[in-house]
KOLLUM-133893 format. One line per 2 residues: number of its first residue (from 1); for each residue x, y negated, z of C-alpha. Coordinates in steps of 0.25 Angstrom, whole numbers. Layout:
N
NUM = X Y Z  ...
This chain:
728
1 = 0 0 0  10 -10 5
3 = 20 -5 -9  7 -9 -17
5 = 5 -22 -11  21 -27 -11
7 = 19 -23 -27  9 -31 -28
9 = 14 -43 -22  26 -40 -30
11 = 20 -41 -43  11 -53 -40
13 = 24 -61 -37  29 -56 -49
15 = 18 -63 -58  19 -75 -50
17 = 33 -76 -53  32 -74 -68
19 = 18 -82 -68  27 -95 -60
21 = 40 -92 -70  29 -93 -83
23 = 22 -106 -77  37 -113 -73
25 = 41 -112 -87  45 -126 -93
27 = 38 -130 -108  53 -129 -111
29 = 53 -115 -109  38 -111 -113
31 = 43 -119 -126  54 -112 -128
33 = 48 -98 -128  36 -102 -138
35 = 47 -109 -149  57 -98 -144
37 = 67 -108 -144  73 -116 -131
39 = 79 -127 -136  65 -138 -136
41 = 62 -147 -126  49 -150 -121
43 = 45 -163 -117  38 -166 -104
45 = 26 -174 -109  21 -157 -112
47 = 21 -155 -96  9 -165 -97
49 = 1 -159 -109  -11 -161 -103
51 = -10 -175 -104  -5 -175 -118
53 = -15 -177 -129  -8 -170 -140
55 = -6 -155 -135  -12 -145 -130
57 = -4 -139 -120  12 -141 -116
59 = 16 -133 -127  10 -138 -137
61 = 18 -151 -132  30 -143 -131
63 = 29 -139 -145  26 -152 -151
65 = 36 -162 -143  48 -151 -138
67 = 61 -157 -144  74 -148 -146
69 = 85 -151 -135  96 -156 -146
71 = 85 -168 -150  83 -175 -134
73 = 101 -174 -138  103 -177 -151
75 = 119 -176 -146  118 -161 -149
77 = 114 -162 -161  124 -166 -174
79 = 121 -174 -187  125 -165 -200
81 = 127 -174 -212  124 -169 -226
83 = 134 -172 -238  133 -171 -253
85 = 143 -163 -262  144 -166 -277
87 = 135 -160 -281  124 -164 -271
89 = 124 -152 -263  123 -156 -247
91 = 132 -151 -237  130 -153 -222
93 = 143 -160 -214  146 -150 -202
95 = 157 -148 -193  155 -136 -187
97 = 166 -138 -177  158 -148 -170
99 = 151 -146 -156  137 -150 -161
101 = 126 -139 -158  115 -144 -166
103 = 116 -152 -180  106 -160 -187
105 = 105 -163 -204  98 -176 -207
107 = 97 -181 -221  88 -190 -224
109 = 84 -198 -239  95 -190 -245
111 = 94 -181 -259  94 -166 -252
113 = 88 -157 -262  89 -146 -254
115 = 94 -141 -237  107 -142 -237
117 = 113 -126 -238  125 -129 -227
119 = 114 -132 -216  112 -113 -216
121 = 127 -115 -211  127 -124 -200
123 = 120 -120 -187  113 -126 -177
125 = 105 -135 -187  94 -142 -181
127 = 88 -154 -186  85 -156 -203
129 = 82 -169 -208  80 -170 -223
131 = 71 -180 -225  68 -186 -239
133 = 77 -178 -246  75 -169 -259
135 = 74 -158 -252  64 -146 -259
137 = 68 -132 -253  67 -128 -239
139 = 74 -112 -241  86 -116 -233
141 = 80 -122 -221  79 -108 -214
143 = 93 -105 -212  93 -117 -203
145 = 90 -109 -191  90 -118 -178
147 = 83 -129 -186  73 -136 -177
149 = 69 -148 -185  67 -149 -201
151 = 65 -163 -209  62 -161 -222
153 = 51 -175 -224  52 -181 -238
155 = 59 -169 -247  54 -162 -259
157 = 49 -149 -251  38 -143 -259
159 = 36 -129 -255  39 -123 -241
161 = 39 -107 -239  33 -101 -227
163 = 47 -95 -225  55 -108 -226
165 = 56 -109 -211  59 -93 -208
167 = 67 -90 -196  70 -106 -190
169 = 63 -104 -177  70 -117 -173
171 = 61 -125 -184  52 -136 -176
173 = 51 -147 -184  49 -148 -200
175 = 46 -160 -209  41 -158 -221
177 = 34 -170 -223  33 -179 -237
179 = 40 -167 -246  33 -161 -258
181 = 28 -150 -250  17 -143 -259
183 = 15 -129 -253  18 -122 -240
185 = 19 -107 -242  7 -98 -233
187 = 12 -94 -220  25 -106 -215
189 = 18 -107 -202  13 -92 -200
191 = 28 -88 -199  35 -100 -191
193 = 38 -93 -179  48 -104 -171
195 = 47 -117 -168  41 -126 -178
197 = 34 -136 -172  31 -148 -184
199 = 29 -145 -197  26 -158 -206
201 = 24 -156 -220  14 -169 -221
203 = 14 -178 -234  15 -168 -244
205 = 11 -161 -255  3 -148 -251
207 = -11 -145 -256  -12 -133 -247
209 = -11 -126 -234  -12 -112 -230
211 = -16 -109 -217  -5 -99 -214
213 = 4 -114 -214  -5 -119 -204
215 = -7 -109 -195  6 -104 -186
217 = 6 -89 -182  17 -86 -174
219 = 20 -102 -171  11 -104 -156
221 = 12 -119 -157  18 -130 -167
223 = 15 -144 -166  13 -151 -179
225 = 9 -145 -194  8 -158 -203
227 = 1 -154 -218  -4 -171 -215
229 = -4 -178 -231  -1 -168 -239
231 = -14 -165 -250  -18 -152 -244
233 = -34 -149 -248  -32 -133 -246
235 = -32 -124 -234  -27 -110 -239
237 = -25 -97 -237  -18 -90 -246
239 = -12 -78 -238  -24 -75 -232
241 = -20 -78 -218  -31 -74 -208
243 = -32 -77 -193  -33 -63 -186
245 = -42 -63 -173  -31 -58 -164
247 = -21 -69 -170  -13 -82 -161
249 = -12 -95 -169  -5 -100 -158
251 = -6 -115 -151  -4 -121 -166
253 = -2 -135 -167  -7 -149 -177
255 = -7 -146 -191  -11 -160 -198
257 = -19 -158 -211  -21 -174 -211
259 = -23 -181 -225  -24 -171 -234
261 = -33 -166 -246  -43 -158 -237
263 = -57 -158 -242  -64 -145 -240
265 = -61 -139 -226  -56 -125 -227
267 = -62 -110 -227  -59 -105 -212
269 = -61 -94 -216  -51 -92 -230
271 = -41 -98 -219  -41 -85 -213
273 = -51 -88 -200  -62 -78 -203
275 = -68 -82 -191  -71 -96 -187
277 = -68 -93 -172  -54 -89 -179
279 = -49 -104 -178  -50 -104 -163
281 = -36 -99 -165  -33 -111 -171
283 = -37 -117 -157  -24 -125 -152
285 = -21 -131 -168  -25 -144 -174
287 = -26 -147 -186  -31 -160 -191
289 = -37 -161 -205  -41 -176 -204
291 = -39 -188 -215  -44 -176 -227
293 = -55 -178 -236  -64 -169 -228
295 = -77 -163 -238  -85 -159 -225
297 = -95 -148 -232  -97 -132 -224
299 = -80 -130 -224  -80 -138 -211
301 = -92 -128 -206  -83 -119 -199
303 = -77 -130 -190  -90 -137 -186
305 = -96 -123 -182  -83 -120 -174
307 = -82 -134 -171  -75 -131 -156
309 = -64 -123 -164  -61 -133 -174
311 = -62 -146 -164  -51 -138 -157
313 = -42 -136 -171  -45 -149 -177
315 = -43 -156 -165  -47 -170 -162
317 = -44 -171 -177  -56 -163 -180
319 = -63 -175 -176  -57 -183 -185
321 = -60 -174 -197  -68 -183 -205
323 = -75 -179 -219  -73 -188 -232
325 = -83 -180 -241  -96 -178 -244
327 = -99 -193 -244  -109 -190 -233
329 = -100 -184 -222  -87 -195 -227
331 = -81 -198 -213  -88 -188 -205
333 = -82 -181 -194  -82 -166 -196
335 = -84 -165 -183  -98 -172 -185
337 = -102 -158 -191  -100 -150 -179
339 = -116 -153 -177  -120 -155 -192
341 = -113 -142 -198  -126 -141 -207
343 = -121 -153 -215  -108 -145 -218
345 = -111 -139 -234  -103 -135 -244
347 = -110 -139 -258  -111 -129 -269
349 = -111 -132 -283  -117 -129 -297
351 = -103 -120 -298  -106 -112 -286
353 = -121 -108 -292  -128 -120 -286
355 = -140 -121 -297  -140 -135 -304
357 = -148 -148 -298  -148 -139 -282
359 = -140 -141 -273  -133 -131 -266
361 = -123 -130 -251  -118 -121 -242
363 = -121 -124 -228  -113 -114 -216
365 = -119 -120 -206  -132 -113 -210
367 = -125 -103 -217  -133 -104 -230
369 = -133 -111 -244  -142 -119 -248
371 = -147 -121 -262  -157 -133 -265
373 = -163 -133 -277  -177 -140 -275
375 = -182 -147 -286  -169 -144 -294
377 = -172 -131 -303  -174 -136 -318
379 = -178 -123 -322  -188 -120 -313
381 = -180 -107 -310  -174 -103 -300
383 = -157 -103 -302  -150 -88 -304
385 = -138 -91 -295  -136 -99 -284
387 = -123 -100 -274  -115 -87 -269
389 = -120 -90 -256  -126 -83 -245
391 = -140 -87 -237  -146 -96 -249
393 = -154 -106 -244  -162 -111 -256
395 = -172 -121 -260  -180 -121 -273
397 = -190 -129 -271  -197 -138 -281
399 = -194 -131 -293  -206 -128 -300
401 = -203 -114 -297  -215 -105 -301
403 = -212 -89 -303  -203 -84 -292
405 = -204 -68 -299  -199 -73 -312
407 = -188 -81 -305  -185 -70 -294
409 = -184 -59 -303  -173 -68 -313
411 = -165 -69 -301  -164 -55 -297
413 = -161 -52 -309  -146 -59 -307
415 = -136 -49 -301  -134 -57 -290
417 = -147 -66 -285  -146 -77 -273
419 = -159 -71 -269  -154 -63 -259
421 = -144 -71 -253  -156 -82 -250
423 = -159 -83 -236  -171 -96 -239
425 = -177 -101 -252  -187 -110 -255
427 = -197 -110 -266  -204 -121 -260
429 = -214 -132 -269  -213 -125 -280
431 = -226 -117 -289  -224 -104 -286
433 = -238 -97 -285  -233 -83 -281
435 = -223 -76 -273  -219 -63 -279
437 = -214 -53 -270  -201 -51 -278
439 = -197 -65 -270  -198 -58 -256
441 = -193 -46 -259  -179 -54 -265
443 = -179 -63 -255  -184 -54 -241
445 = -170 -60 -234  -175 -74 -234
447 = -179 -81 -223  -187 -90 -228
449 = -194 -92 -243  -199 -106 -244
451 = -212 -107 -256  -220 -116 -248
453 = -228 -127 -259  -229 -118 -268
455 = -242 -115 -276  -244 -101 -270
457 = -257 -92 -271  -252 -78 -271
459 = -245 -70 -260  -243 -57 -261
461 = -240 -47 -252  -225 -46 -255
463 = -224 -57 -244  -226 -46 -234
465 = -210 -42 -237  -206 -54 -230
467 = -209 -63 -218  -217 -75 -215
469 = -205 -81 -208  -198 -82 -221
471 = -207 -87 -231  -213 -100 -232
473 = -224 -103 -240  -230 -115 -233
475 = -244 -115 -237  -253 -104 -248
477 = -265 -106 -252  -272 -93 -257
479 = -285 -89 -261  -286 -78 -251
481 = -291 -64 -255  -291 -50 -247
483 = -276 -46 -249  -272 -60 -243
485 = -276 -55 -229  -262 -48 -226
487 = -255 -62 -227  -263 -65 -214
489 = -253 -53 -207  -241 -60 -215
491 = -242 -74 -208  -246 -71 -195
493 = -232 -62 -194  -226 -76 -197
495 = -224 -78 -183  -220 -94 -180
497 = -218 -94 -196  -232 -94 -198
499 = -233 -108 -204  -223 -104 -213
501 = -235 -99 -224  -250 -105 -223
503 = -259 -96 -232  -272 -103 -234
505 = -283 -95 -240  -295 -101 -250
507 = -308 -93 -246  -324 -94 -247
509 = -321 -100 -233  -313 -110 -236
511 = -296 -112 -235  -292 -104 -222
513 = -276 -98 -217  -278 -84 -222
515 = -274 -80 -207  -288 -87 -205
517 = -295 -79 -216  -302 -64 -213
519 = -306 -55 -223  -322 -57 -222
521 = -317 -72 -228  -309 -65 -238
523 = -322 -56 -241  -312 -43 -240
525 = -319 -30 -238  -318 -21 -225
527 = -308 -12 -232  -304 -6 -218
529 = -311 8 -221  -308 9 -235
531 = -291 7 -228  -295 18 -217
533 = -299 30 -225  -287 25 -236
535 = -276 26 -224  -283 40 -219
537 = -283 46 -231  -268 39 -232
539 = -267 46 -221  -271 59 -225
541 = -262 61 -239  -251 57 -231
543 = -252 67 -221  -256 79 -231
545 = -244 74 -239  -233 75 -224
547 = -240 90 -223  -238 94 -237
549 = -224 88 -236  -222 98 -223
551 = -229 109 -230  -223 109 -242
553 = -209 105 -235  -209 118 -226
555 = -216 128 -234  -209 125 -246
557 = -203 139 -249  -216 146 -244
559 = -223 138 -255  -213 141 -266
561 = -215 157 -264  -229 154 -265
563 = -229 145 -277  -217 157 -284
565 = -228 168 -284  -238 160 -288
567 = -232 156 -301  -225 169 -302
569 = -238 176 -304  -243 167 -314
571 = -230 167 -323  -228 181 -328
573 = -214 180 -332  -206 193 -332
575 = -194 195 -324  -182 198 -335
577 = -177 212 -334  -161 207 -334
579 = -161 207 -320  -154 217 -315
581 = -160 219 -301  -175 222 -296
583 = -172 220 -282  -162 212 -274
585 = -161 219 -259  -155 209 -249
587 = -154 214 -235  -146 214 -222
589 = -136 225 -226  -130 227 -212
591 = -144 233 -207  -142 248 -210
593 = -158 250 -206  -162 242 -218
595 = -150 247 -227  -155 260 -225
597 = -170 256 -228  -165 249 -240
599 = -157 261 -245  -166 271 -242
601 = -179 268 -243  -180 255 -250
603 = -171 256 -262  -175 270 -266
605 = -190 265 -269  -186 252 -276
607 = -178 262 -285  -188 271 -287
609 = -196 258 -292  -186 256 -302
611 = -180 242 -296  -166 239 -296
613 = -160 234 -284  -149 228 -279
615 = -143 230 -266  -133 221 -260
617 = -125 230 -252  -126 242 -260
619 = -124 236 -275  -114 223 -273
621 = -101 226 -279  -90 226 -271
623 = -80 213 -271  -90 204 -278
625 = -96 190 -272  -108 194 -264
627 = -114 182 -264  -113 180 -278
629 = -116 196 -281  -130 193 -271
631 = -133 180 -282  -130 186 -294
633 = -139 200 -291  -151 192 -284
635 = -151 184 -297  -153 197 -306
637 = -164 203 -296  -178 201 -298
639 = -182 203 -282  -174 201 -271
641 = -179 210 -256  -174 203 -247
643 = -174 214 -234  -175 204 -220
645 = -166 209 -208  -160 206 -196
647 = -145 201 -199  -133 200 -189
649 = -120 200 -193  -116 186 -202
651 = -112 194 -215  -125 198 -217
653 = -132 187 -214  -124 180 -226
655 = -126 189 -237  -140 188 -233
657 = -143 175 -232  -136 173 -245
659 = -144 184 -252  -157 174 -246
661 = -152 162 -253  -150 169 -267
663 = -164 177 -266  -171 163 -262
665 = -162 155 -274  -166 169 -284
667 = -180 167 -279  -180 151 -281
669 = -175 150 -295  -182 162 -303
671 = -196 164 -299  -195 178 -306
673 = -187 183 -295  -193 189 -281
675 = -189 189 -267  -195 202 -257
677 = -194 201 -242  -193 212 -231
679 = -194 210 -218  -185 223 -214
681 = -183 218 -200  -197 211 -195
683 = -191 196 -195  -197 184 -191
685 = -198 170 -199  -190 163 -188
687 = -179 174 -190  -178 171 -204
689 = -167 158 -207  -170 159 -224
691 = -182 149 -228  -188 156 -238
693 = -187 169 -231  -195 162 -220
695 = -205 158 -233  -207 171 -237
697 = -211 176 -223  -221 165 -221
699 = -227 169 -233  -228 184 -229
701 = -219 187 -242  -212 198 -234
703 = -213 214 -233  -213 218 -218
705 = -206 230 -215  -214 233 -204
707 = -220 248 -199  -234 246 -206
709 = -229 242 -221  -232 256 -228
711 = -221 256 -239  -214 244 -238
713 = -205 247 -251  -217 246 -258
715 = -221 233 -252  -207 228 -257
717 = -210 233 -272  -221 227 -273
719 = -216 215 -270  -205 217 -280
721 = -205 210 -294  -200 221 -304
723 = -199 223 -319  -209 233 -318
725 = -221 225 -312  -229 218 -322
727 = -227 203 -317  -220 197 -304
């Protein structure tokens, strides 16, 4: 007990202690272990981060204002001049004999054309400032491996590899501002893992950006990404980047996409956040899309219905994000349509299948697509195509539309209708006078089917296939006659819908709701007795049709025995005498009582009848198939006595059962053939597994071999078809 307790004591100690070493540790040193390098310094203004209105948090500061040690003593550090031989090439000045540790190249308003190749030989290297020079290539910036600071602002740089950077874990500041810079190649920041804090490649020349250079995967913070004034309108993707559920984005930092060519926000999802909820990874970066000519249509949907998620990644910027265009939303605060989402639509024109004269715009908030063409169809027709859209909100109302069969059945017959992808559609003020039932078939998915004020005298009962709820007819005037009464049934299952159709009847008693109309105002004829006897005698056919089903079902072989002798005794067709057996004798050959009543007593009286017979045990060839010997004699048999017996042993019982199925197939297929049944052993019907055994004994088609039979052999023959009787 006491062992157990000085453990535990021991091991909380223990936590404490490594608990109080983690919290003592300086920024210095927590900074040093996320850029794994030791040498920055870390202000002390990011001991009061909370007070600070840039950060978030002490590293974040750390990250952004951390200066190397050789900069606060500039006396560790040593200028490199660069000279020119004849023929222009640069050559750094160095005497490595000196004492210096660190070295800085500064060459500024020169003619560089390209990084001097002596700066791979010296060590130590860490500051580079080539501004407004000619430089254009970047591939031997890597071998400068302690770099810490790169200033390349005002050369000809006009592409930059993803790779340019490999391996320089030292690298925290680079300019690249006022280049030519036109491309960066996918994936620069997706592989930086070191230090780099600012990137600048402001006042350039790109026109796009991949997300996989704005994202940093393995990098936790950085501080600044400038893409501000370049002509960027694109977001892509081109390597098909996708945020995976499970993955870090890190603490990120400020990317400035200020004063570009942005006009159509971009497709979250082709960015590779196939979930919304995705950008909450996204949470501690900011990026800051203002002073872009901003077309506000359903793009910006995704961050107004996640507007918590965006506000956080935008930043107070977010709020800044104004729209230039349409005209009617110039200067409006994106923000603004946080509760207005409705008024976020993207247009959709003549090229996308809107039809001429409508107009026609995709609204997410709703998630549905509305095409308006009321008073707009020329034709009077209604268009084939319309937008590859989903949930169609149509309106066609005030075209003069008259026959909905004619128009429905033209439609259907393209290969791929919008009819089906219509969730409403109005057919409203128009002079349709009929409803055919092929528009409620088409459109049974719709919730609602607006053909109010229209000239309407006919409904038929093909409006039973769909629900009140979902039409709208507004107000009908019939002239009501018997068959109208199932309409009362119709609307009162409306439920609060109910004043979505008014049907008012014209009858001797004036103009009445049809659910205020009876049938003695109709003048309709008690037809309750004439539908009683109709459903009993309904009734009665259906029942005698369930039994002769059963009967017919369950008696079936009974029935084809019975019918066989039937028309066997009216057609008197001979048997033809090529058969080369009378009689087929199947039988338990392991019962030597019956083997010795069959050789014995039976086969000496059918030979003396003249039959042929064929006995399995006795006249099957050695070495030869039986089963295909038993199919080949029963087909050259004209009668097959079949002698039922008790069977144990298993071989028996095979060669039996196959003998049963070729005697029922002979029996089946050729109507001149005959089956005889002897019940040697006195069984039952339950004892007996084969169906048309069973049928034969139900029929009392079967020689007993019982005590009272006076000659049963003769019973047999008589049943036995033979070439000497007249007919069979």
């Amino acid at each position: 007990m006491n062992n157990n307790y000085l453990h535990g004591v021991f091991m909380c100690c223990v936590i404490c202690f490594i608990k109080y070493t983690v919290d003592c540790q300086t920024l210095n040193e927590k900074l040093a272990l996320l850029l794994k390098r030791n040498d920055l310094i870390c202000p002390d203004e990011c001991q009061y981060t909370p007070e600070h209105p840039y950060f978030e948090d002490d590293m974040e500061c750390c990250v952004c204002l951390a200066q190397p040690y050789w900069m606060l003593n500039s006396s560790n550090v040593r200028l490199l001049n660069i000279s020119f031989l004849q023929n222009n090439t640069p050559v750094i000045v160095y005497n490595n004999g000196s004492n210096v540790d660190l070295y800085n190249v500064t060459y500024q308003y020169g003619n560089l054309t390209t990084i001097p190749y002596d700066l791979c030989n010296i060590n130590r290297i860490v500051y580079v400032d080539f501004s407004y020079n000619c430089i254009s290539d970047l591939y031997l910036i890597s071998c400068i491996r302690l770099l810490d600071t790169l200033i390349l602002k005002g050369n000809h740089v006009k592409y930059l590899k993803n790779n340019v950077f490999s391996g320089m874990r030292y690298l925290r500041v680079v300019d690249l501002s006022y280049n030519k810079l036109g491309d960066i190649e996918q994936g620069l920041f997706l592989h930086i893992d070191g230090s780099l804090s600012y990137f600048d490649a402001s006042n350039n020349l790109m026109e796009n950006i991949d997300i996989s250079n704005i994202i940093w995967d393995k990098q936790d913070y950085f501080c600044v990404a400038n893409f501000s004034y370049n002509i960027i309108r694109n977001m892509t993707n081109l390597k098909g980047w996708s945020c995976d559920i499970h993955a870090d984005l890190g603490h990120g930092g400020y990317v400035d996409f200020t004063n570009n060519n942005f006009t159509i926000f971009f497709n979250i999802v082709e960015m590779g956040f196939y979930d919304i909820n995705l950008l909450g990874k996204l949470y501690f970066y900011s990026f800051d899309f203002r002073f872009n000519l901003w077309f506000c249509d359903c793009q910006f949907f995704p961050l107004t219905s996640k507007s918590n998620i965006a506000n956080q990644i935008l930043g107070s910027a977010h709020h800044g994000l104004k729209c230039h265009s349409p005209p009617e939303f110039k200067n409006k605060s994106v923000s603004d349509f946080i509760k207005e989402q409705d008024l976020l639509i993207c247009n959709i024109s003549f090229v996308d299948k809107c039809p001429p004269n409508c107009r026609c715009f995709y609204q997410p908030s709703r998630n549905r697509t509305v095409v308006n063409c009321r008073s707009s169809l020329v034709s009077h027709k209604l268009p084939l195509v319309l937008p590859d859209y989903v949930n169609l909100v149509i309106d066609f109302s005030s075209n003069r539309i008259s026959n909905l069969q004619a128009e429905f059945k033209r439609l259907l017959s393209e290969e791929r209708t919008y009819l089906g992808r219509t969730v409403k559609i109005s057919f409203a003020s128009n002079v349709i006078k009929d409803v055919p039932k092929i528009v409620f078939v088409t459109l049974k998915n719709a919730t609602m089917i607006n053909l109010s004020n229209n000239p309407i005298n006919i409904l038929s009962e093909s409006l039973k296939i769909i629900r009140p709820r979902a039409v709208l007819f507004g107000t009908v005037n019939l002239k009501c006659v018997c068959r109208n009464i199932w309409l009362q049934n119709w609307l009162l299952s409306a439920g609060r819908f109910y004043n979505n159709t008014r049907v008012m009847c014209h009858t001797s008693a004036g103009v009445k709701s049809i659910l205020d109309v009876d049938k003695d105002i109709l003048g309709c004829e008690n037809d309750g007795v004439v539908n009683k006897w109709l459903t009993i005698c309904l009734g009665m056919c259906l029942c005698c049709t369930v039994v002769s089903i059963f009967i017919i079902y369950n008696f079936r072989t009974e029935m084809y025995i019975l019918l066989r002798e039937h028309f066997r005794l009216l057609r008197k067709t001979s048997i033809p005498l090529s058969l080369d057996y009378e009689v087929y004798i199947s039988c338990n050959e392991q019962d030597d009582n019956l083997r010795h009543w069959i050789t014995y007593i039976l086969l000496p009286y059918l030979k003396g009848k003249r039959l042929s017979v064929f006995l399995p045990y006795r006249d099957c060839i050695p070495g030869t198939p039986r089963e295909d010997e038993i199919r080949e004699t029963m087909s050259k048999s004209r009668n097959i006595l079949i002698i039922l017996s008790k069977v144990y042993d298993d071989i028996s019982k095979r060669w039996l059962a196959c003998e049963l199925r070729y005697s029922w197939l002979n029996y089946r297929n050729d109507w001149r053939k005959n089956i005889v049944i002897v019940n040697y052993d006195f069984l039952e019907t339950n004892e007996i597994s084969d169906d048309f055994i069973q049928a034969f004994f139900r029929l009392g088609k079967c020689v007993d071999f019982s005590n009272y039979q006076k000659d049963i052999r003769a019973k047999v023959f008589s049943l036995l078809h033979h070439k000497f009787a007249d007919s069979y």
